[in-house]
C-alpha positions as CSV (number, residue, x, y, z in Angstrom):
1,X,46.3,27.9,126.8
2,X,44.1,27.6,123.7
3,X,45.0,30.1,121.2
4,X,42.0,32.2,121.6
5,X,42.9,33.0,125.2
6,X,46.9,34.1,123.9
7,X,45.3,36.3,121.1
8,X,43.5,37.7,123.8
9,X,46.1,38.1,126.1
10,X,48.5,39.9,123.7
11,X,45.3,42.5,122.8
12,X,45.2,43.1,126.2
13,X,46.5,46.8,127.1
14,X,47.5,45.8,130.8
15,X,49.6,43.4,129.7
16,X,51.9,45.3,127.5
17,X,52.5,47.8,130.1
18,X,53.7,45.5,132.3
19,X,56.0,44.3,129.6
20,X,57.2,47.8,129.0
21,X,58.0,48.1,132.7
22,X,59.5,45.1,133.6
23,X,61.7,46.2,130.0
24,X,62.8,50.0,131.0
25,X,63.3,48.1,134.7
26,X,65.8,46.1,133.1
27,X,67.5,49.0,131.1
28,X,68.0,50.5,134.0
29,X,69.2,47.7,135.9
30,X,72.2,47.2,133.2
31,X,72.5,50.8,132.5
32,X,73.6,51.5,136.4
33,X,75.8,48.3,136.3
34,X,77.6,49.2,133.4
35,X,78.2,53.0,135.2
36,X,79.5,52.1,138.0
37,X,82.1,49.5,136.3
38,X,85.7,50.4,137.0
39,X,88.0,51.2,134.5
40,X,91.2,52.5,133.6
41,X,91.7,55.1,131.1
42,X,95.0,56.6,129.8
43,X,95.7,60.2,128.6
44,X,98.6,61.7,126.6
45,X,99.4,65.5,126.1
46,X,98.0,66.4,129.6
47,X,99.2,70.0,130.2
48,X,101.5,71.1,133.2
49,X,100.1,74.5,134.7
50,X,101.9,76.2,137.3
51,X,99.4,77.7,140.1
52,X,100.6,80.8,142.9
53,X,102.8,82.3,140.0
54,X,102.0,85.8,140.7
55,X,102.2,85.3,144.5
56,X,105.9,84.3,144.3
57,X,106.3,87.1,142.3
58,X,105.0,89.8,143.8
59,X,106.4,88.1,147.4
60,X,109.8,87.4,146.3
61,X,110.1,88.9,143.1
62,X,111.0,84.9,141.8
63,X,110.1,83.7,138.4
64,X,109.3,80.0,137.1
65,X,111.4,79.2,133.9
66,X,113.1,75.8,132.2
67,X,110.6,73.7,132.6
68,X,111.2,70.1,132.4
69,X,108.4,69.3,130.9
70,X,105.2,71.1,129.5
71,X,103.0,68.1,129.2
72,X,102.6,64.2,130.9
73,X,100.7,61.4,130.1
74,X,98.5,59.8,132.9
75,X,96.9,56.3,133.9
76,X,94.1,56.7,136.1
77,X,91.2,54.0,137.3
78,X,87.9,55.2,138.5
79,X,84.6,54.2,137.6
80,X,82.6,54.5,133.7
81,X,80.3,57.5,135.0
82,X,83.3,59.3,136.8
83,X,86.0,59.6,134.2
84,X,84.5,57.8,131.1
85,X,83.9,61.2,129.5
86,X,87.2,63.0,130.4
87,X,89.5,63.9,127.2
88,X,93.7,65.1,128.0
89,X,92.5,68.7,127.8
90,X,90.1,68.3,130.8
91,X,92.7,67.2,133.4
92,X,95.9,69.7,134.4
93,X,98.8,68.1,136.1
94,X,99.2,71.2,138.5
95,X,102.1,72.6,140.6
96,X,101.5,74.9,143.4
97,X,104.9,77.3,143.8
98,X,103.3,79.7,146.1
99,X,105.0,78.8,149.1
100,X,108.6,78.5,147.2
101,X,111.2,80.3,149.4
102,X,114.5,80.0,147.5
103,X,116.4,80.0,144.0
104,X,117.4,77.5,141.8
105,X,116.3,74.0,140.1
106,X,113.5,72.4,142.1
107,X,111.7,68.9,141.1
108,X,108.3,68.8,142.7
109,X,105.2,66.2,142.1
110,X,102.2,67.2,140.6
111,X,98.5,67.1,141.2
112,X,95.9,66.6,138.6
113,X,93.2,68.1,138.9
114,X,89.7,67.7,137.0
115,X,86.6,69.5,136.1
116,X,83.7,70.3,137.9
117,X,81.6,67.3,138.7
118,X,84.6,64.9,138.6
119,X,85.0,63.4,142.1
120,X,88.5,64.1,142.3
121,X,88.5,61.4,145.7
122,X,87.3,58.6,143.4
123,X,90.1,58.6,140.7
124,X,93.4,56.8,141.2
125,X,96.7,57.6,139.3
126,X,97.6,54.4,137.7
127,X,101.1,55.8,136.6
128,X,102.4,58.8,135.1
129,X,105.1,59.9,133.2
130,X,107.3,62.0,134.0
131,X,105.9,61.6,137.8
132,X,108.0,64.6,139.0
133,X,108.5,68.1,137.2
134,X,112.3,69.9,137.7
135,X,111.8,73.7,137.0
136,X,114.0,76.7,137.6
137,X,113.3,79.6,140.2
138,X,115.1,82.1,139.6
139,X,115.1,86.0,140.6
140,X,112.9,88.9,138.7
141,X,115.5,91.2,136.9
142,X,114.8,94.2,135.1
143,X,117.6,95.2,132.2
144,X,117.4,97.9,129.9
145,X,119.0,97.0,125.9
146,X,119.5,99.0,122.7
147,X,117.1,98.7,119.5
148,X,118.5,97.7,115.8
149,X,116.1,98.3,113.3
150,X,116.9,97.7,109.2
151,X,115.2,98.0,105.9
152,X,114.7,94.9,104.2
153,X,113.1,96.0,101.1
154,X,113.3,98.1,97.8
155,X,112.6,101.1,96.6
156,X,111.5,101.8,92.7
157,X,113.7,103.0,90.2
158,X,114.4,106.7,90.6
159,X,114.0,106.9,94.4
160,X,116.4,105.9,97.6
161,X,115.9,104.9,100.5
162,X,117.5,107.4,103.7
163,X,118.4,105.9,107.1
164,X,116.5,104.3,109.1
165,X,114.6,106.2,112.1
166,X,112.8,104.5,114.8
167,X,111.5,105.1,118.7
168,X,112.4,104.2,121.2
169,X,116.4,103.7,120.8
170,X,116.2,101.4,124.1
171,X,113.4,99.4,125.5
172,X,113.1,97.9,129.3
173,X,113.1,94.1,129.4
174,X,112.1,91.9,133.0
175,X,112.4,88.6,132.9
176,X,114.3,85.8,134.9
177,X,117.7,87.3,136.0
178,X,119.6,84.3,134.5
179,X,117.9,84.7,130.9
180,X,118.2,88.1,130.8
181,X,121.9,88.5,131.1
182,X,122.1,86.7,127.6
183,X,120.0,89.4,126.2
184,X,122.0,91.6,123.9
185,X,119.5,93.5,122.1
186,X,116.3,93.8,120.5
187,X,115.8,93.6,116.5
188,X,113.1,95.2,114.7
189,X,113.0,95.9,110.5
190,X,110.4,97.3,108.0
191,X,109.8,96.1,104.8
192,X,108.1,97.1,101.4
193,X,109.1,96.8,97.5
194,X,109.3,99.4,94.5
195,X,108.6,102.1,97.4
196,X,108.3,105.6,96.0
197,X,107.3,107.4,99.2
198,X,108.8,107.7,102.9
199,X,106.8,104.5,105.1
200,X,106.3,104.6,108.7
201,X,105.0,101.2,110.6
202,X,104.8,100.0,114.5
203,X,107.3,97.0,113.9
204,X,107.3,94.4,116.4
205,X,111.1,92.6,117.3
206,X,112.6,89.9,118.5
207,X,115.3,89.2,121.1
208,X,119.1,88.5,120.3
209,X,121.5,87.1,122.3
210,X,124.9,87.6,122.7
211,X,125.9,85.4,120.0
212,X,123.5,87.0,117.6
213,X,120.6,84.4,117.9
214,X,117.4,85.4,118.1
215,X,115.3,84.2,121.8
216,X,111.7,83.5,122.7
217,X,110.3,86.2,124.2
218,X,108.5,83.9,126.1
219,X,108.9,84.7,130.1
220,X,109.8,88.1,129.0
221,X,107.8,91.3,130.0
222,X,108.6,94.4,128.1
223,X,107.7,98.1,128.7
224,X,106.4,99.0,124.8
225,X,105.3,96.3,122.6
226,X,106.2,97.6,119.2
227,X,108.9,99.6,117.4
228,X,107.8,103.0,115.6
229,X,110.0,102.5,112.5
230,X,110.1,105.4,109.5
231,X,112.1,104.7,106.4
232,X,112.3,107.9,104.3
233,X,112.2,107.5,101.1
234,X,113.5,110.5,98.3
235,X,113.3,111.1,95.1
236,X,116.7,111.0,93.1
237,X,117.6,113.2,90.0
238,X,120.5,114.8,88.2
239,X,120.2,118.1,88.0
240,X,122.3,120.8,85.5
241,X,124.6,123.8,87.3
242,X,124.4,127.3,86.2
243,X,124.8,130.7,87.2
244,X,123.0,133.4,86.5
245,X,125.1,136.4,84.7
246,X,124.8,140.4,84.9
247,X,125.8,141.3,81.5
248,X,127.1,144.9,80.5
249,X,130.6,146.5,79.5
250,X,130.3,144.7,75.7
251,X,129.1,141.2,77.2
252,X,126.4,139.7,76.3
253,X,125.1,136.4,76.2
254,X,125.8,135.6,72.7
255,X,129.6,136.2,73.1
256,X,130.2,134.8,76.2
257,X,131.2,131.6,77.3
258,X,130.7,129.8,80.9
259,X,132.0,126.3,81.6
260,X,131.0,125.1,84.9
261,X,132.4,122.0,86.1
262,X,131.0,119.4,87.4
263,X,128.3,120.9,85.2
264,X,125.9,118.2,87.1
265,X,125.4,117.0,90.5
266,X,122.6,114.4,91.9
267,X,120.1,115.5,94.5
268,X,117.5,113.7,96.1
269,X,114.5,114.8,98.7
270,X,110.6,114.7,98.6
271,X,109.0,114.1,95.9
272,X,107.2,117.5,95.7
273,X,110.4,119.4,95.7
274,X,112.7,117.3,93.7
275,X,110.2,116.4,91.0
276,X,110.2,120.6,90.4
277,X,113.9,121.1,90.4
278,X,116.1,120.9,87.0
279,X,118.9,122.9,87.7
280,X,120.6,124.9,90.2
281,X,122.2,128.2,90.4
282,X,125.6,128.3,92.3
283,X,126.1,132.3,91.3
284,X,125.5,135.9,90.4
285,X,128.0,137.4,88.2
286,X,128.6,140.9,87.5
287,X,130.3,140.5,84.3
288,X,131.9,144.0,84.6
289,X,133.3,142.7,88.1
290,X,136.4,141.4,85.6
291,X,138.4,141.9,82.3
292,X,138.1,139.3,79.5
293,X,138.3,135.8,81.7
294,X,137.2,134.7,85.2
295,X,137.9,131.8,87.1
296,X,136.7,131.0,90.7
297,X,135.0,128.3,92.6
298,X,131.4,128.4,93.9
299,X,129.9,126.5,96.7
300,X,126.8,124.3,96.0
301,X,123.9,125.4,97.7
302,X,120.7,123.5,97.7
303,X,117.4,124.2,98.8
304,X,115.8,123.2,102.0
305,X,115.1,119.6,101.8
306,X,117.1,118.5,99.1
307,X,120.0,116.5,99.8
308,X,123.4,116.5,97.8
309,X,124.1,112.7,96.8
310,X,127.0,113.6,94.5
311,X,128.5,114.8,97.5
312,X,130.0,117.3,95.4
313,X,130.0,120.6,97.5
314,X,131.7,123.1,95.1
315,X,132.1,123.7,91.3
316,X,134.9,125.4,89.3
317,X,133.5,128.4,87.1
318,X,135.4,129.5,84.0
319,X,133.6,132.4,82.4
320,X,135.4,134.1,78.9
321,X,134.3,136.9,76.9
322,X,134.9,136.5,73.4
323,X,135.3,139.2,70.6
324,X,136.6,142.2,73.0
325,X,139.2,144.0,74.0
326,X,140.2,146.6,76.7
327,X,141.3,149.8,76.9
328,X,142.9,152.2,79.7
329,X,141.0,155.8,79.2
330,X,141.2,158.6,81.8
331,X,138.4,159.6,83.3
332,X,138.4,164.3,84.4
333,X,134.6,164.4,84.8
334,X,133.4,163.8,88.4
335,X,130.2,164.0,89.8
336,X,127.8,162.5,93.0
337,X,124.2,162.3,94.2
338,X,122.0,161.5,97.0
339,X,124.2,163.6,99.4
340,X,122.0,163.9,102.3
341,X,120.4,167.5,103.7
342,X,123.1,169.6,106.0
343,X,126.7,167.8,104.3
344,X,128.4,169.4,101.2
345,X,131.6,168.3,99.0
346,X,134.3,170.8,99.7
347,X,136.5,169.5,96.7
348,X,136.7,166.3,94.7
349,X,140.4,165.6,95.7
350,X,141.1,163.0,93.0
351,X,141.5,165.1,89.3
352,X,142.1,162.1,87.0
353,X,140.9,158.2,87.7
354,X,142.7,155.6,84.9
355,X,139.6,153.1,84.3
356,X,139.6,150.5,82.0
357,X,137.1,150.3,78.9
358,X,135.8,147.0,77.5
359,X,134.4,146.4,74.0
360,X,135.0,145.5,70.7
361,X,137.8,147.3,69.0
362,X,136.4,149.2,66.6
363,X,134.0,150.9,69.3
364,X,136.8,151.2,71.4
365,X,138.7,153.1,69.0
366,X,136.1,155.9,69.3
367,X,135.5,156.2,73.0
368,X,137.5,159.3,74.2
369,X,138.3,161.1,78.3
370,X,135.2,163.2,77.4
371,X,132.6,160.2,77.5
372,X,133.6,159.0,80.7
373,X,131.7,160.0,83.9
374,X,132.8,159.0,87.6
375,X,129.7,159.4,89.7
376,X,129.6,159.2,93.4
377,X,126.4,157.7,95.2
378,X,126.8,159.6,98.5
379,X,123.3,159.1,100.1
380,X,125.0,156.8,102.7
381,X,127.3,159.3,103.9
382,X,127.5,159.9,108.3
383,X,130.5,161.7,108.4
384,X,133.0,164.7,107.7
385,X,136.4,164.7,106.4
386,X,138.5,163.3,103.6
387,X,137.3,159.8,102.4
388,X,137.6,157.2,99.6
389,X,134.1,156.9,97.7
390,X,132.9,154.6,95.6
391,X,132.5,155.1,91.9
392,X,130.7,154.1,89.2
393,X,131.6,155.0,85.5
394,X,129.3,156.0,83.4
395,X,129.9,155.8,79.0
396,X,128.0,158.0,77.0
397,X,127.2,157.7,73.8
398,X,128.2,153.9,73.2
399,X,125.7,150.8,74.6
400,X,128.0,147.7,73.8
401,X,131.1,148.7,76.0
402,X,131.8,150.1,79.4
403,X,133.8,150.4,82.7
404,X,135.0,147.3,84.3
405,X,136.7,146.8,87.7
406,X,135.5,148.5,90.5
407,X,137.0,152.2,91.2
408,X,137.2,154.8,94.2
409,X,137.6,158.4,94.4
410,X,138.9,160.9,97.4
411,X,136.7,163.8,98.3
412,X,135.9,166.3,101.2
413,X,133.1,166.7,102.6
414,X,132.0,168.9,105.2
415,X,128.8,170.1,107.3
């Protein structure tokens, strides 16, 4: 062929589809060869999935646990277009345990099974291993076990943490009858550092066993999912003791003295009250209730809220009057009011009441029978007859001394 008639040949349009043709024929030709080549392909981590769970549950009331194995590795042979594509995670090595009728450790074969548009019928299992799967059946059990909850934290200088509160105080745990006799308890805590105010969370917990290890949940149903956990949290402070005094009879503040012991205690609470509160009064003292000294004790009372952390429920009071004296004066001069509409005194039966006068010396030097008053209040008076009264003596003319003790008078009254 000259080479005019080639040049003309490969210009020719006809001819170059026909080489394109007989080409893509040939593709095709190797590409459907190659396809429908056998091989054999091997997989590793191939997952072991249990199928007809919940039917041999809610049949039976059986549960599948201790498994031998959660994963296999397979062999298979099929052709390129069949399983040239699969990866581990596309094939299951499945166990059907609908149809098991009785408890206890059963080894069973598996079936893999592929995804749609894998003939299944055209693969072949080359080997496997494990080839068999042993797994326990064992009977759905329901058990009901107590809640521990701590704090695992801190709280900031100045504050403390309280006890622990929490709901529920047991929880309901089903589960495989075997596993859940180990099952001692469930464990929940809260955490947080430097707190300064009470913290409440939904904690979730963790199974213990008898021996105090902790289990996986796992196979486990439960009827809450979380742990409602408060840790209160209050402020702490020391905070002085005092009482409040009634002064009269020659006492005043500047001349008397109060020791109060413990003259502290330490409270805590909220914040809001606590942070308010410097001191605390025990008492109310009459000061004309005694002489020249008084001791006594005095229970602690705190507000609502506020919590003793001292534990110290009572202080000794030691009050002393300093500079005075006292003196025994008779008192003649009687009187009363308030008596009420339809009752009048008859006679004041008592003619002289001894009373004893506190002040400094020199002003009691000067105080005489004749400045002393013994008044009755009778407005509370219901009845008739003879009857003790109190009193209360009145000084006149002097304003630092007076009566101390507490006195009575007899009198008759009639309607």
């Amino acid at each position: 062929m000259t080479k005019k008639k080639i040049s003309k040949l490969f210009d020719n349009k006809v001819f170059w589809a026909v080489v394109s043709l007989l080409a893509a024929l040939f593709i095709w030709v190797y590409i459907t060869g190659t396809q429908e080549e056998p091989i054999e392909k091997s997989f590793s981590n191939v997952e072991v999935v249990f199928t007809g769970e919940d039917t041999l549950q809610a049949s039976r009331g059986y549960v599948i646990n201790n498994i031998s194995a959660e994963t296999v590795s397979v062999r298979i042979s099929g052709t390129r277009r069949n399983i040239g594509s699969l990866t581990a995670s596309d094939i299951k090595a499945t166990i059907d345990v609908s149809l098991i009728s009785q408890t206890g450790t059963i080894t069973q074969y598996y079936t893999l099974t592929y995804p749609d548009g894998v003939d299944a019928d055209a693969i072949s299992v080359v080997s496997s291993n494990p080839s068999v799967i042993s797994f326990n059946v064992t009977r759905m059990s329901t058990k009901q076990v107590p809640v521990d909850v701590q704090f695992r934290g801190s709280t900031a200088e100045g504050y403390i943490a309280g006890e622990v509160e929490y709901e529920p105080k047991t929880i309901t745990i089903s589960g495989p009858e075997s596993e859940l006799e180990q099952i001692d308890h469930v464990y929940a805590e809260i955490g947080g550092d430097e707190l300064t105010m009470t913290r409440t969370a939904d904690a979730p917990f963790v199974l213990i066993d008898k021996s105090g290890n902790e289990v996986s949940s796992e196979g486990f149903e439960f009827d809450i999912t979380t742990i409602n956990v408060t840790i209160p949290i209050s402020m702490v402070k020391e905070v002085t003791l005092y009482v409040q005094c009634i002064y009269g009879a020659g006492a005043t503040e500047e001349n008397t003295s109060i020791t109060i012991e413990p003259s502290t205690i330490t409270i805590s609470g909220d914040t809001s009250v606590v942070s308010s509160l410097n001191s605390i009064n025990i008492a109310t003292i009459d000061l004309t209730d005694f002489a020249v000294t008084l001791q006594d004790t005095y229970a602690i009372t705190l507000p609502n809220g506020v919590e003793n952390t001292s534990g110290v429920t009572k202080a000794d009071v030691t009050i002393e009057i300093q500079g005075v004296s006292t003196k025994q004066v008779t008192v003649t001069n009687f009187n009363y009011t308030g008596l009420p509409d339809g009752y009048y005194v008859e006679d004041i039966i008592t003619k002289n009441l001894e009373v004893r006068i506190r002040g400094a010396q020199d002003v009691l030097d000067q105080i005489q029978s004749s400045n002393l008053r013994a008044v009755a209040d009778l407005s509370d008076i219901t009845q008739t007859g003879d009857m003790y009264v109190p009193v209360k003596v009145e000084l006149d003319g002097f304003t630092d001394a007076g009566a101390v003790g507490e006195y009575m008078i007899a009198i008759s009254i009639r309607r």
